[in-house]
N, CA, C and O atoms as a DFTB+ gen file, in Angstrom:
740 C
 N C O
     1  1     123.762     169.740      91.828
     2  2     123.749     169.944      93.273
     3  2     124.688     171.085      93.636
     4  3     125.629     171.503      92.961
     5  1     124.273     171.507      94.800
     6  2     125.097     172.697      95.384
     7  2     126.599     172.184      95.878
     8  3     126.651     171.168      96.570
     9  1     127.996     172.985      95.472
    10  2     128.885     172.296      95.816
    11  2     129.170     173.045      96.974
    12  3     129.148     174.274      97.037
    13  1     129.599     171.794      98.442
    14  2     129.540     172.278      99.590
    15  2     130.583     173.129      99.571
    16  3     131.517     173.084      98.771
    17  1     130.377     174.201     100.776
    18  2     131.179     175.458     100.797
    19  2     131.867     175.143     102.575
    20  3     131.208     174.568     103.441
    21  1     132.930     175.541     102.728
    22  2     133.816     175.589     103.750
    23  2     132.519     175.624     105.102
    24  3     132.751     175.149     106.214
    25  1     131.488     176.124     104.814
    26  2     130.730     176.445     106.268
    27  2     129.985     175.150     106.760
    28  3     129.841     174.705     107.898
    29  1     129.606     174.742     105.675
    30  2     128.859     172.831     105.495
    31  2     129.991     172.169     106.360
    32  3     129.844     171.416     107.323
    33  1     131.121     172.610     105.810
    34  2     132.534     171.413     106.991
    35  2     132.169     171.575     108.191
    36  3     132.020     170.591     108.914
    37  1     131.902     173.132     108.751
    38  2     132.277     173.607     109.817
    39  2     130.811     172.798     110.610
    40  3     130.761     172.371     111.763
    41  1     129.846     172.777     109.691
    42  2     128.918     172.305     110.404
    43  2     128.832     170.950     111.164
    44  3     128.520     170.549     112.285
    45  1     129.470     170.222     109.423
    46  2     129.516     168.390     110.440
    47  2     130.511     168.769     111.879
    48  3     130.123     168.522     113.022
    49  1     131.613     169.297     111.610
    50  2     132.360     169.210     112.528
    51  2     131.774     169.774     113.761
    52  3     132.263     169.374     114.817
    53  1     130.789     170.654     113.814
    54  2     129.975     170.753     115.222
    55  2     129.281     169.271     115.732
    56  3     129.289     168.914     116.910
    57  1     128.819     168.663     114.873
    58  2     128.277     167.790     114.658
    59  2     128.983     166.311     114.967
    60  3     129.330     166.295     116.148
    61  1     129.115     165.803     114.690
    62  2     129.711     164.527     114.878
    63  2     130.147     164.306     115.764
    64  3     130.065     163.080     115.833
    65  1     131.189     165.079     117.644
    66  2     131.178     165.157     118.628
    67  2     129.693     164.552     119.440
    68  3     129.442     163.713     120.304
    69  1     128.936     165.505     118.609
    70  2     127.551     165.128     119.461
    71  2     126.756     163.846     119.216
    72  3     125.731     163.497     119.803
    73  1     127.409     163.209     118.245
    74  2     126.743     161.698     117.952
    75  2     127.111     160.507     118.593
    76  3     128.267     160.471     119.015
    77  1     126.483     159.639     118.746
    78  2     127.053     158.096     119.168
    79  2     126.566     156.882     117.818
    80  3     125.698     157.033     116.958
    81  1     127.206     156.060     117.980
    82  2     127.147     154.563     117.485
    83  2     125.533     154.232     117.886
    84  3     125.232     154.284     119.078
    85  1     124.371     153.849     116.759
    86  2     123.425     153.406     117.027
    87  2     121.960     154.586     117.133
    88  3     120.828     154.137     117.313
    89  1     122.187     155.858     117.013
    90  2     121.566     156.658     117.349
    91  2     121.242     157.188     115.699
    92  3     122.156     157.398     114.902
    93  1     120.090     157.320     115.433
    94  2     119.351     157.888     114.440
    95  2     119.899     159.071     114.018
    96  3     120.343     159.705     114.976
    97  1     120.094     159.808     112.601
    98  2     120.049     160.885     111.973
    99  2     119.497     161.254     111.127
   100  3     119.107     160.251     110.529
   101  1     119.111     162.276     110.537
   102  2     117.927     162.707     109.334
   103  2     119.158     163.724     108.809
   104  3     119.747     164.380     109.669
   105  1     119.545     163.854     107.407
   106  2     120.219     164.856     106.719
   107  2     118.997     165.376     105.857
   108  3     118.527     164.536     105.090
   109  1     118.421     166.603     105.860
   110  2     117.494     167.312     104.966
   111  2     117.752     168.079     104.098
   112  3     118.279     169.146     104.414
   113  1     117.487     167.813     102.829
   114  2     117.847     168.547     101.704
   115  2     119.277     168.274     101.526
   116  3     120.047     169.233     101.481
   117  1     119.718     167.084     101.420
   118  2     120.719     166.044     101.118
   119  2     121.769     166.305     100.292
   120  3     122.950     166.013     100.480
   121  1     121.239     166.913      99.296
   122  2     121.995     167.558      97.659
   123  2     122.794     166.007      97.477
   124  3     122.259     164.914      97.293
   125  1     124.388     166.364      97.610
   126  2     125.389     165.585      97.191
   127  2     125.258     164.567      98.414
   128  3     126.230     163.824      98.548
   129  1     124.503     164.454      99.075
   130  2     125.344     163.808     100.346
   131  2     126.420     163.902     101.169
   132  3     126.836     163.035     101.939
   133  1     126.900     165.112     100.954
   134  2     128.398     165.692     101.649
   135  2     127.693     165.254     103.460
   136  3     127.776     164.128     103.951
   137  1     127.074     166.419     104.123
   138  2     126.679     165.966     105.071
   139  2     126.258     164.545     105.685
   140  3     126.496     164.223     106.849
   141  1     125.869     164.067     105.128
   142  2     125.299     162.691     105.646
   143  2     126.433     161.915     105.153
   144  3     126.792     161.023     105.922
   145  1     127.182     162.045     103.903
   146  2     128.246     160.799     104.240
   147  2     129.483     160.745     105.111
   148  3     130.150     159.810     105.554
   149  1     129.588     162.407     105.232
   150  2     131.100     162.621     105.993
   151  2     130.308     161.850     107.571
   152  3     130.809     160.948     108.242
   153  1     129.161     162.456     107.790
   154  2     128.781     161.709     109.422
   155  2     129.046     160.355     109.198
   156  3     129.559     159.590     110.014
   157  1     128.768     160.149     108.336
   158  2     128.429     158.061     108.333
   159  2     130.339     158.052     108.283
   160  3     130.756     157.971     109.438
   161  1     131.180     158.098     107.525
   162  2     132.088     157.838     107.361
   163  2     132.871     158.216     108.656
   164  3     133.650     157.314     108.964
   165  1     132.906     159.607     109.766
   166  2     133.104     159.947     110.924
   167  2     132.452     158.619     112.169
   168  3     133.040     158.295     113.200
   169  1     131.893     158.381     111.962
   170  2     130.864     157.934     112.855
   171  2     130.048     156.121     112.118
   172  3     128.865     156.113     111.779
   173  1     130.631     155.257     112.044
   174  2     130.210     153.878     111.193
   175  2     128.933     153.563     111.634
   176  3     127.992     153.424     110.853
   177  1     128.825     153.419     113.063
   178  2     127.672     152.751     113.739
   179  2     126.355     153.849     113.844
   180  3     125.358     153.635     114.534
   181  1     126.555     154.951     113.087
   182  2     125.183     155.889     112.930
   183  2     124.316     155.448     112.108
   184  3     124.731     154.896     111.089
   185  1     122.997     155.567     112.317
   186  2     122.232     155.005     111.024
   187  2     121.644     156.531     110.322
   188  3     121.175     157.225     111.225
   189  1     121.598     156.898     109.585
   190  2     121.797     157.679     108.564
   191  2     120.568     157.846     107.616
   192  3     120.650     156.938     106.789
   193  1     119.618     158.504     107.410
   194  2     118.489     158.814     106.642
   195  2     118.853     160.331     105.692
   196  3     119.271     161.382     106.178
   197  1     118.646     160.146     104.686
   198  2     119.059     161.392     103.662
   199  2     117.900     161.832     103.243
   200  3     117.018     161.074     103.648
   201  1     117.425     162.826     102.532
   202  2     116.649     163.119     101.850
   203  2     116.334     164.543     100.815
   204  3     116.754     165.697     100.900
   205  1     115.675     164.070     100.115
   206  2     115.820     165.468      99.383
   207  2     114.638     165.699      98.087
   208  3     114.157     164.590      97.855
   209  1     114.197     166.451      97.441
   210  2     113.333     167.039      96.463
   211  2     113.206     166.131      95.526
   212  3     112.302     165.401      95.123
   213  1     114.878     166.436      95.129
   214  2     114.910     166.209      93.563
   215  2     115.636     164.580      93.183
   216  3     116.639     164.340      93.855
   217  1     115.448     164.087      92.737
   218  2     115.590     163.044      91.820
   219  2     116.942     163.225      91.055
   220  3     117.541     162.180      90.803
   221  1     117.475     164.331      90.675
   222  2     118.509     164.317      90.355
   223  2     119.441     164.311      91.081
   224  3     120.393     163.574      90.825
   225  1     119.438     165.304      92.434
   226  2     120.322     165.333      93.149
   227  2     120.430     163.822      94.236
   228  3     121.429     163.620      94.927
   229  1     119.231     162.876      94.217
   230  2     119.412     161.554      94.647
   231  2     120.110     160.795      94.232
   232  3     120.694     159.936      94.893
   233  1     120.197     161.003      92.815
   234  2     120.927     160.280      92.352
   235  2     122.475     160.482      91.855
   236  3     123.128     159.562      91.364
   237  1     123.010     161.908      92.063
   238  2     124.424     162.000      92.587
   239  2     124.930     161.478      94.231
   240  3     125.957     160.870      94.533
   241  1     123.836     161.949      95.109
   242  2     124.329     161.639      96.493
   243  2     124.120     160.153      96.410
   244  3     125.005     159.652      97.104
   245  1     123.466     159.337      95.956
   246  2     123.791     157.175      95.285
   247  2     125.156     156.808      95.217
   248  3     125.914     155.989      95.738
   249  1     125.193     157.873      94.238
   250  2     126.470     157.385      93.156
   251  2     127.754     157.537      94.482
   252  3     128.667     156.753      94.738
   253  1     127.414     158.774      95.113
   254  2     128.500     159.101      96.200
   255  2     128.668     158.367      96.930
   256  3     129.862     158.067      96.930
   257  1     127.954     157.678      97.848
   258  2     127.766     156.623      98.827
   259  2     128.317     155.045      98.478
   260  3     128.902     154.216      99.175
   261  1     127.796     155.033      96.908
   262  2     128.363     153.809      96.199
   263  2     130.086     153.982      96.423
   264  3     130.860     153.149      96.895
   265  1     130.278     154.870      96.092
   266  2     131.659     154.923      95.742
   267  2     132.543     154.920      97.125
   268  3     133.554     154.321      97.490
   269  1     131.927     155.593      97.535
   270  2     132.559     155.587      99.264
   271  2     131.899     153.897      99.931
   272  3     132.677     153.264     100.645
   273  1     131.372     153.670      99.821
   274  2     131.123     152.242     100.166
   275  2     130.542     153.084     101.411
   276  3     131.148     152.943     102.474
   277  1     129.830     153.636     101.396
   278  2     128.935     154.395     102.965
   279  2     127.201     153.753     102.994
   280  3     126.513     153.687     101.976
   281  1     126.763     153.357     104.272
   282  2     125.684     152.636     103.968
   283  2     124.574     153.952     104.137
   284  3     124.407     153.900     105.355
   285  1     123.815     154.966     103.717
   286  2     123.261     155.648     104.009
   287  2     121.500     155.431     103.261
   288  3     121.216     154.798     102.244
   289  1     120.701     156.082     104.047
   290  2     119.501     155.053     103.125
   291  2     118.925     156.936     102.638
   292  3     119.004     157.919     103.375
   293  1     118.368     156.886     101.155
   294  2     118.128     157.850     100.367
   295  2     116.726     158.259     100.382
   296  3     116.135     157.188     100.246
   297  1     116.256     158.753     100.427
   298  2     114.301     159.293     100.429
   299  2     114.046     160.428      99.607
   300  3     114.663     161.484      99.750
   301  1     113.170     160.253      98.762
   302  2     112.709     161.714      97.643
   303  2     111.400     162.352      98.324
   304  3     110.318     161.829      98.589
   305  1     111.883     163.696      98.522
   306  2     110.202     163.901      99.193
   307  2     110.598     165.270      99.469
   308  3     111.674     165.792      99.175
   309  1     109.464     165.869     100.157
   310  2     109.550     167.464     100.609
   311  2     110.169     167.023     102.262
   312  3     109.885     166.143     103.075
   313  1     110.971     167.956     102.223
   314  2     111.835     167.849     103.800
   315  2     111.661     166.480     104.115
   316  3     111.987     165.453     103.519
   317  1     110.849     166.773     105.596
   318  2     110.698     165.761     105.891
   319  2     109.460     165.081     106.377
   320  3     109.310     164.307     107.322
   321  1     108.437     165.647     105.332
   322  2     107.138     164.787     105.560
   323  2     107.047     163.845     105.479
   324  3     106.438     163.469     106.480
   325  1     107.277     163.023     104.849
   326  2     107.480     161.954     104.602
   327  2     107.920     160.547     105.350
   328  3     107.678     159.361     105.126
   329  1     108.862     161.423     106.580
   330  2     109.641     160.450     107.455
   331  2     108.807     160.545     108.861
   332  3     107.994     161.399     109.215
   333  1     109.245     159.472     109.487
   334  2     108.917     159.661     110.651
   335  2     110.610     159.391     111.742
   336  3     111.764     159.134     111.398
   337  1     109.808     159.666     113.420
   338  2     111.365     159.942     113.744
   339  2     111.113     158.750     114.911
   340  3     110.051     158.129     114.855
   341  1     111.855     158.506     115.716
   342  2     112.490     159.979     116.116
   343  2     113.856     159.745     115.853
   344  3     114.346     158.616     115.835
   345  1     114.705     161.164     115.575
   346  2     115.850     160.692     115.413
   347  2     117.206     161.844     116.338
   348  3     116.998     163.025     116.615
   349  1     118.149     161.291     116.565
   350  2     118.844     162.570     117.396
   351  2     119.127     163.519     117.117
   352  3     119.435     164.411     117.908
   353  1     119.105     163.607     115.906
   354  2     119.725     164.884     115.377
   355  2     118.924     165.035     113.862
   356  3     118.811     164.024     113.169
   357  1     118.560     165.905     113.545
   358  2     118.410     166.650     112.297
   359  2     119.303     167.373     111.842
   360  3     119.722     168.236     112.613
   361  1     119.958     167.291     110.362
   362  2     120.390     168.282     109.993
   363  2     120.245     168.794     108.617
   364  3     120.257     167.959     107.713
   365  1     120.084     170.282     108.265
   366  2     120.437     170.570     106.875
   367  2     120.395     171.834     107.087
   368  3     119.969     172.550     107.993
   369  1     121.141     172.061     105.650
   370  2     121.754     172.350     104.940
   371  2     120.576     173.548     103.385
   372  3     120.877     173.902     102.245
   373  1     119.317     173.751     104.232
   374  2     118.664     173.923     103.139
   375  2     118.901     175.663     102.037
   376  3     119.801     176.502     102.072
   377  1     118.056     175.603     101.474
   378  2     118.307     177.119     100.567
   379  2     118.085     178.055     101.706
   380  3     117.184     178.000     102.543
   381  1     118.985     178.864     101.610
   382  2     118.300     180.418     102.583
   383  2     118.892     181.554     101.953
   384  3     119.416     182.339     102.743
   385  1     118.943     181.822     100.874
   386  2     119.171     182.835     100.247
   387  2     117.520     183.583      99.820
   388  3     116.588     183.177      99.127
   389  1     117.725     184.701     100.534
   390  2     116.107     185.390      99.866
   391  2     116.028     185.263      98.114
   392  3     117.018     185.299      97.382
   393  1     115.035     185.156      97.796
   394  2     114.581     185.282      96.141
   395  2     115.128     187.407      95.745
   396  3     115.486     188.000      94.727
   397  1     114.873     187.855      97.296
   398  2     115.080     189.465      96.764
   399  2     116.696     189.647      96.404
   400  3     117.119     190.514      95.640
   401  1     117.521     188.665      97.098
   402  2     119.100     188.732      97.394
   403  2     119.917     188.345      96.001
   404  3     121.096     188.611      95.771
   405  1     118.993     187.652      95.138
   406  2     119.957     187.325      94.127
   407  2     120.856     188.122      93.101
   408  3     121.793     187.554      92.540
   409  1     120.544     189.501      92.857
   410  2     121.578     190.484      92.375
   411  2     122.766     190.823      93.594
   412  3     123.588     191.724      93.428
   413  1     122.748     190.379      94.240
   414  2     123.554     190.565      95.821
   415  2     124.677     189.647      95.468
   416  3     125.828     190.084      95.468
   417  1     124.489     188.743      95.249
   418  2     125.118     187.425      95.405
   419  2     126.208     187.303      94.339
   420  3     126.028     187.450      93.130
   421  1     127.759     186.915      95.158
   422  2     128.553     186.426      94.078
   423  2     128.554     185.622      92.566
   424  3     128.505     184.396      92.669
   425  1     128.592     186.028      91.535
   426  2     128.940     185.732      90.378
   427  2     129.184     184.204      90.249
   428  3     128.275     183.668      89.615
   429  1     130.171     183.335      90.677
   430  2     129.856     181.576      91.055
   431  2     128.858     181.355      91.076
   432  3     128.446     180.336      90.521
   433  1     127.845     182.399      91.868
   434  2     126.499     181.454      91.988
   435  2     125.699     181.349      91.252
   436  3     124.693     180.813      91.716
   437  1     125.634     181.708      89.932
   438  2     125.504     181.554      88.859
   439  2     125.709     180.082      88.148
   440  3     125.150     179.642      87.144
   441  1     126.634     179.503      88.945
   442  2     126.884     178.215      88.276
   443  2     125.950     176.997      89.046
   444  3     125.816     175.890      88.524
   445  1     125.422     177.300      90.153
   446  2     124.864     176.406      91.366
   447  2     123.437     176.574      91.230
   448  3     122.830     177.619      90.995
   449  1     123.002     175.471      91.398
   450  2     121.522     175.318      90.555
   451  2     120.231     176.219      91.906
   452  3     120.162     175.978      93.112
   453  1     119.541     177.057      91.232
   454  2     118.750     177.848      92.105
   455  2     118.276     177.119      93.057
   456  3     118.799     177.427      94.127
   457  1     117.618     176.400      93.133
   458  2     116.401     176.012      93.775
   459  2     117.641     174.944      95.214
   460  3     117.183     174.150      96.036
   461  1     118.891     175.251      95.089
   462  2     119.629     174.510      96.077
   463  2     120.303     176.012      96.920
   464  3     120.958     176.014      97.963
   465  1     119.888     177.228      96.069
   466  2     120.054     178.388      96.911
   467  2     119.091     179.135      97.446
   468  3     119.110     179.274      98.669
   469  1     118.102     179.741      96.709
   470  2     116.894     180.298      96.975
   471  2     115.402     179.982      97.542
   472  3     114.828     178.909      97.354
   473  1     114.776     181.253      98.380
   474  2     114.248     180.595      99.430
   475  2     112.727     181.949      99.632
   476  3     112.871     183.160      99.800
   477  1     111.802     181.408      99.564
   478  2     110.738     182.726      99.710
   479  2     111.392     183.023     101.130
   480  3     112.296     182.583     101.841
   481  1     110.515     183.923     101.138
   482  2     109.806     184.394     102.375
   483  2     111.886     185.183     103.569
   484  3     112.200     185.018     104.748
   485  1     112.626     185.905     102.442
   486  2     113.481     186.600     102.673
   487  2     114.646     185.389     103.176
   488  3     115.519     185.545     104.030
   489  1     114.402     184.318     102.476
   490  2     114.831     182.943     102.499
   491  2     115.055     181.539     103.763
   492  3     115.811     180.569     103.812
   493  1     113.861     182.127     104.746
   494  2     113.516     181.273     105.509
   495  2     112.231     180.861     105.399
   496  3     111.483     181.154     106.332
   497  1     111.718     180.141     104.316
   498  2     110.139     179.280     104.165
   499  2     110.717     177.477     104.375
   500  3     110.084     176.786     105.173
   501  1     111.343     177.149     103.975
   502  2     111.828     176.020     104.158
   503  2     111.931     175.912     105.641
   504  3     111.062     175.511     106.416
   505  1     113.233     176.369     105.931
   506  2     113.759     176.353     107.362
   507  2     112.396     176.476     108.110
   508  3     112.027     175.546     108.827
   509  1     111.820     177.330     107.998
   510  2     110.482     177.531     108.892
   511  2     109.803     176.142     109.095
   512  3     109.747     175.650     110.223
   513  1     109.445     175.705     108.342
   514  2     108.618     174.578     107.925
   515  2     109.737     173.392     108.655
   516  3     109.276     172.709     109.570
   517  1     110.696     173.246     108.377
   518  2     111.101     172.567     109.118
   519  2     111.660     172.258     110.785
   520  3     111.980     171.246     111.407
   521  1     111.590     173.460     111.039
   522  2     111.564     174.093     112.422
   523  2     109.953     173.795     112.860
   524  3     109.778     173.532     114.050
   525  1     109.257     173.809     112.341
   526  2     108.118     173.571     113.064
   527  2     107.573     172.249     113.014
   528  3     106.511     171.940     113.554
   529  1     108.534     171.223     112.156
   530  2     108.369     169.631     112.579
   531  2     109.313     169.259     112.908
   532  3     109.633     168.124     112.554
   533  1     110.092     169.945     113.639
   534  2     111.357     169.259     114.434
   535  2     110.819     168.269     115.697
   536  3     111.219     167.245     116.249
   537  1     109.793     169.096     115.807
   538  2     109.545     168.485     117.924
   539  2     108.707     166.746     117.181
   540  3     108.582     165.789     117.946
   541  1     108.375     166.671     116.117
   542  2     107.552     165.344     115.617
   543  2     108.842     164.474     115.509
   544  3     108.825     163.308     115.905
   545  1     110.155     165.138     114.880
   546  2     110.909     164.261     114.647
   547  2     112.272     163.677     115.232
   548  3     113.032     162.791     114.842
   549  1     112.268     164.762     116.611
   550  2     112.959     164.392     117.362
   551  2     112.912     163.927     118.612
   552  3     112.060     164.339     119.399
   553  1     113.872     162.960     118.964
   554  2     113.877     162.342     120.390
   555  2     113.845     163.413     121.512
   556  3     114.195     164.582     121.353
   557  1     113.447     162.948     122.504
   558  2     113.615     163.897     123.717
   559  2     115.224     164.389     123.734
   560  3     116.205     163.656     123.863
   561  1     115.208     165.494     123.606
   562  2     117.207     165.866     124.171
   563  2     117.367     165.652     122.493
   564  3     118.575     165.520     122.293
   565  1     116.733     165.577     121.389
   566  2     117.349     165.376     120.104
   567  2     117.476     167.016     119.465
   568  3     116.746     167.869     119.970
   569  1     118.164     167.301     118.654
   570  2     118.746     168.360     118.262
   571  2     118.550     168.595     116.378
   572  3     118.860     167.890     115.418
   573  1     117.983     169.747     116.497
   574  2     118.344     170.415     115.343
   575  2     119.440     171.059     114.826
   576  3     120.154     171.666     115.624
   577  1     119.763     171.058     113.515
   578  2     121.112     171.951     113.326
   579  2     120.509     172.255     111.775
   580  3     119.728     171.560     111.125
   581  1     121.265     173.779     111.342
   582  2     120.551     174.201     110.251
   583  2     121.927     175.026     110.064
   584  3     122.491     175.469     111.064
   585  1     122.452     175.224     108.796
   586  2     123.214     175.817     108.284
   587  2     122.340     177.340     107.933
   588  3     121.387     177.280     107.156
   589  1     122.702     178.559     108.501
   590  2     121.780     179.608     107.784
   591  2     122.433     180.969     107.098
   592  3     123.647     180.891     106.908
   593  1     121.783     182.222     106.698
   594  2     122.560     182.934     106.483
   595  2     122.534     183.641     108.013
   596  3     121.667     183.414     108.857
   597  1     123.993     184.795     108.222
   598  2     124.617     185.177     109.094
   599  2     123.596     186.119     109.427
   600  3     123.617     186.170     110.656
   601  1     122.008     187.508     108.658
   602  2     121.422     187.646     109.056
   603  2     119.924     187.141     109.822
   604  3     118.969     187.725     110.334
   605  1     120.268     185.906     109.610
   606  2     118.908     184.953     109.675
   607  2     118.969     184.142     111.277
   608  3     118.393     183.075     111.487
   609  1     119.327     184.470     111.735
   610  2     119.535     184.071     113.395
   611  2     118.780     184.412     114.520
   612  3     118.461     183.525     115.311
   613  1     118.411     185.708     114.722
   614  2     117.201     186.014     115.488
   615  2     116.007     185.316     114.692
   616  3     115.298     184.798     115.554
   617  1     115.680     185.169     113.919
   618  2     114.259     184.866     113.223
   619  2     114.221     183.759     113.702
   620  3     113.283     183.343     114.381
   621  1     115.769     182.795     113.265
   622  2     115.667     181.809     113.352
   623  2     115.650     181.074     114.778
   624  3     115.395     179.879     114.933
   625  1     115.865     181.700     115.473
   626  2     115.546     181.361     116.863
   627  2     114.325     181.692     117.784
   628  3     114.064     181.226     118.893
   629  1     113.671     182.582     117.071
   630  2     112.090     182.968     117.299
   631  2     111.796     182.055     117.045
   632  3     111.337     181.451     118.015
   633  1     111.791     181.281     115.779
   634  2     110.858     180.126     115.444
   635  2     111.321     179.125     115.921
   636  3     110.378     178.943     116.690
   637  1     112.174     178.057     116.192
   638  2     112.648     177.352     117.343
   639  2     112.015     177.487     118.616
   640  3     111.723     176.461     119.231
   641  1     111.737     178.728     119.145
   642  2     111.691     179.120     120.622
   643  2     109.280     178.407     120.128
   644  3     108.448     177.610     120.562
   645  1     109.405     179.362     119.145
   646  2     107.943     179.120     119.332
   647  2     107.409     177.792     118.993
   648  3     106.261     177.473     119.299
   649  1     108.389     176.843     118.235
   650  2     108.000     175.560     118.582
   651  2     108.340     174.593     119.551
   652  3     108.361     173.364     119.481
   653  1     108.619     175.423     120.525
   654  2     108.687     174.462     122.006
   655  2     110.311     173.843     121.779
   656  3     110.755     173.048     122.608
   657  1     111.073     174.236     120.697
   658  2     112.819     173.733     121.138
   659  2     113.530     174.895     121.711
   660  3     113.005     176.005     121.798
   661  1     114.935     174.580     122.168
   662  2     115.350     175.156     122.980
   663  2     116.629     175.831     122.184
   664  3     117.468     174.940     122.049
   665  1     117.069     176.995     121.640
   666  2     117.198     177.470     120.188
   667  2     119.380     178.072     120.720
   668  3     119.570     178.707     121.758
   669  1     120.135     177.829     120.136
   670  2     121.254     178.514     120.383
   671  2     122.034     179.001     118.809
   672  3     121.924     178.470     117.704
   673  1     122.528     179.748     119.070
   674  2     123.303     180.445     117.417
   675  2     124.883     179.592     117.500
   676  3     125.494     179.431     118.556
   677  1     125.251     179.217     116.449
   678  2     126.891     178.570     116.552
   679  2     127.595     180.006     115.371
   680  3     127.098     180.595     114.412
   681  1     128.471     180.070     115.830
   682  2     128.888     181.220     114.368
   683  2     130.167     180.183     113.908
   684  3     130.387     179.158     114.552
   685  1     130.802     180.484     112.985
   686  2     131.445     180.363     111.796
   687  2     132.896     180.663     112.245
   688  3     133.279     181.326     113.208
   689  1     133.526     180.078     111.403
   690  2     134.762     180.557     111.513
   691  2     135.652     181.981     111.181
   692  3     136.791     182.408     111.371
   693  1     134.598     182.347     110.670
   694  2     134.383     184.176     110.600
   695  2     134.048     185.107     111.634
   696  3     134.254     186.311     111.789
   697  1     133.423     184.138     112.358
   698  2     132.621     185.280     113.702
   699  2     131.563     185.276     113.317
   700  3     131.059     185.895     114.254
   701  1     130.493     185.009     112.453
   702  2     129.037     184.843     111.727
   703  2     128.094     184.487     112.550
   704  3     128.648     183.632     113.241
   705  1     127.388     184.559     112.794
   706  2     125.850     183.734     113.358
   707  2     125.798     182.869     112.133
   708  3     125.362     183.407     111.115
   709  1     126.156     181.672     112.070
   710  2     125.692     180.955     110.878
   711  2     125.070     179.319     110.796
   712  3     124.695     178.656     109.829
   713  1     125.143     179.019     112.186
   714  2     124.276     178.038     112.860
   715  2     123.631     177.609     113.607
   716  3     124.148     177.383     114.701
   717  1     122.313     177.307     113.429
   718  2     121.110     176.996     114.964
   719  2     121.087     175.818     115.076
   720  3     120.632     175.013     114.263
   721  1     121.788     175.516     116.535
   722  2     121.387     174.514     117.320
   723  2     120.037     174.284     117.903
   724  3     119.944     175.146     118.777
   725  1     118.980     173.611     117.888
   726  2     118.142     174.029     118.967
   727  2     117.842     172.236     119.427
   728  3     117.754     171.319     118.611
   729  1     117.758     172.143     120.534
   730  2     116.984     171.179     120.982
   731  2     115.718     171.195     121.715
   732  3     115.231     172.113     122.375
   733  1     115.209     169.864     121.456
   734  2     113.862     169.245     122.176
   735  2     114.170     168.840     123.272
   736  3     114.920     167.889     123.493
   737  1     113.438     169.748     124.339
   738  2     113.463     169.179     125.976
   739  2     113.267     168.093     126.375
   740  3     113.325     167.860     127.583
């Protein structure tokens, strides 16, 4: 699994303000469970849905939850076909590194398993796809959040806008464009 990077923090921490006790969440593309357990552990009375591809990485984010004694429930599947919603919030965390970007990319990343970095389509095919079943899986007033890269923000708010959510950029503790909020009206 991908080991979370300082910007994943920055994200729950947008995050978890905006939650209550009792209110649904979807973590997509789950990896370790960093995201979804720090919410559950922030937040007790959230109910918590994870999910993710691979089978391997399910079964580190298990082991994590076991150990933290966090009640989070696990799902193997593509995004989030699989689920139904509605839930308040979506979040992940998915690959958005273009497939063209990888001679670009720091040397570490070499150690972090591809397919938890890399992404067709100049590394928004995922995100896309999941941006365009947000409005199925969220509550009225429910919210998307997507960790992205710092050039991927206009796109990423085109596609938000064209699936009927209501799209905002969060930047980073750098000054970055490096997160889309968008909500369902």
């Amino acid at each position: 699994v991908l080991v979370p990077r300082p910007e994943t923090e920055e994200l729950v921490e947008l995050i978890v303000p905006t939650l209550a006790d009792g209110q649904r969440v979807l973590d997509v593309g789950t990896g370790s469970g960093a995201i979804a357990l720090a919410m559950k552990h922030a937040i007790p009375g959230v109910l918590i849905d994870a999910t993710d591809a691979s089978d391997a990485a399910l079964s580190i984010a298990r082991a994590n939850a076991e150990r933290l004694t966090l009640d989070v429930a696990f799902h193997r599947g593509h995004l989030a076909s699989h689920l139904s919603g509605p839930y308040a919030a979506v979040i992940a965390n998915l690959p958005y590194i273009g497939e063209h970007e990888r001679a670009l990319c720091d040397p570490e990343l070499a150690f972090e398993p591809a397919e938890a970095l890399f992404a067709p389509e100049a590394g928004l095919a995922l995100m896309r796809e999941l941006i365009a079943d947000a409005p199925r899986l969220l509550t009225p007033g429910g919210t998307l959040w997507l960790e992205h890269g710092f050039t991927q923000a206009v796109a990423l708010c085109e596609l938000a806008n064209a699936a009927g959510l209501r799209p905002e950029t969060r930047m980073d503790l750098a000054g970055k464009a490096r997160f889309l909020c968008a909500r369902r009206a």
